[in-house]
C-alpha positions in Angstrom: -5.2 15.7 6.9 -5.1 14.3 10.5 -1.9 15.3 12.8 -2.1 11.9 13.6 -2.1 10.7 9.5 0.7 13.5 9.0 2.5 11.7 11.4 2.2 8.2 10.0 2.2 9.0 6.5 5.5 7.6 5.6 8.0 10.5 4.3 10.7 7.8 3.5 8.4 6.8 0.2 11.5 8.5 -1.9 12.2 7.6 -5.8 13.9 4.3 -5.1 12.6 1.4 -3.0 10.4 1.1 -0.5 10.9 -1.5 1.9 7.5 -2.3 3.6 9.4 -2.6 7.0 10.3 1.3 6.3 6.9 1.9 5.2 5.3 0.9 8.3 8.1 1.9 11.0 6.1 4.3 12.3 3.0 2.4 13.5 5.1 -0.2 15.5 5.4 2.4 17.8 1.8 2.7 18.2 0.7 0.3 21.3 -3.4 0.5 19.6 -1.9 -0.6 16.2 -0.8 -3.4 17.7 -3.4 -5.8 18.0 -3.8 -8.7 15.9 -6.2 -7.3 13.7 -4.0 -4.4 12.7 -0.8 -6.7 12.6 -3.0 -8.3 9.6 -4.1 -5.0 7.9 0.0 -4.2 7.9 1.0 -7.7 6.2 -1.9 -7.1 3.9 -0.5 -3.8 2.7 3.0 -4.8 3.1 2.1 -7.4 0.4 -0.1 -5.6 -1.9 3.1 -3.0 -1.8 6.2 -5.3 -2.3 4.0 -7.0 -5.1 3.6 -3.9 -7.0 7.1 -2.9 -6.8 8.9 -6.3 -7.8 6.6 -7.4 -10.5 5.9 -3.7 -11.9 8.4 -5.0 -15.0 7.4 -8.7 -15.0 8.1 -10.8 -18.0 6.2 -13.4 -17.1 2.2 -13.8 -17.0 1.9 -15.0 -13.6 3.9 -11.6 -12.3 2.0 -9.5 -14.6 -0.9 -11.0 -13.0 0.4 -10.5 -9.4 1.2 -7.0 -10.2 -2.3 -6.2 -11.9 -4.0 -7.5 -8.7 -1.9 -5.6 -6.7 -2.4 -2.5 -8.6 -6.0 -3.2 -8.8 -5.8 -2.8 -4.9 -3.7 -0.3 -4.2 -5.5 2.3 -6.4 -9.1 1.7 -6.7 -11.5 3.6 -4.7 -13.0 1.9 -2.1 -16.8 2.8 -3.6 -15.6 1.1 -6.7 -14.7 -1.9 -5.2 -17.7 -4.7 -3.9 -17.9 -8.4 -3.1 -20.5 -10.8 -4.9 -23.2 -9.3 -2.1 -22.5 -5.9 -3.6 -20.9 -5.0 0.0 -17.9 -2.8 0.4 -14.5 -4.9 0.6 -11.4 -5.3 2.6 -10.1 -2.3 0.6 -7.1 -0.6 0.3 -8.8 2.9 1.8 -10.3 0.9 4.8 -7.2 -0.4 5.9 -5.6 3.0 5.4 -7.9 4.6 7.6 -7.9 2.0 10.2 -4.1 2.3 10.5 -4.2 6.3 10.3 -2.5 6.4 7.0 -3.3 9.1 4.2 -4.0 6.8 1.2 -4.2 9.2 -1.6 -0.6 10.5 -0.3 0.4 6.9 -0.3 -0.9 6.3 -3.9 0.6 9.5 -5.2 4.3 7.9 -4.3 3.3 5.1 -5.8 2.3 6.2 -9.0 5.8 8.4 -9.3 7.7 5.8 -7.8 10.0 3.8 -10.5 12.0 0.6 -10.1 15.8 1.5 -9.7 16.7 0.6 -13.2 14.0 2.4 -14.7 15.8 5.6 -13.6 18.9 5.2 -15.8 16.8 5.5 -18.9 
């Protein structure tokens, strides 16, 4: 891994919640991760991220839906993933690595990470 994805990979991915505002902290900072392009990568992420922590436990179809899509996202490889042209996608791992962040690290909190009233059981 990069110094440079070191330093962005978000350490505050802890047990609890994260907040996509905490998740990306690090690349406002960053005057080249600023552009408008990258400003869309972040809410794309920041999206794909909030929907798979608040409909993780959904009831209803439409969240279960939201948090399958999301999920889809967030952990497929980008190889896997291909438009109706058979051309890679706007994937999760391109975005990472456009923004400098380790996805597999990113994925891995994911995975462990458990919504707060999961813990209690």
């Amino acid at each position: 891994m990069s110094e440079r994805s070191k330093r962005q990979t978000p350490s505050i991915l802890g047990p609890e919640s994260v907040l996509p505002t905490q998740f990306f902290r690090n690349l406002h900072a960053d005057r080249a991760l600023r552009s408008g392009e990258c400003q869309l990568l972040v809410a794309v992420m920041a999206d794909a991220i909030e929907c798979y922590q608040k409909y993780h436990s959904a009831a209803d179809s439409s969240g279960q839906r939201l948090f399958r899509e999301a999920e889809e996202w967030l952990m497929t490889a980008a190889g896997s993933q291909k438009t109706e042209a058979n051309q890679p996608s706007f994937s999760f791992e391109y975005c990472c690595e456009i923004l400098g962040i380790d996805a597999d690290s990113v994925r891995t909190v994911l995975r462990r990470w458990r919504p707060p009233h999961e813990h209690a059981a």
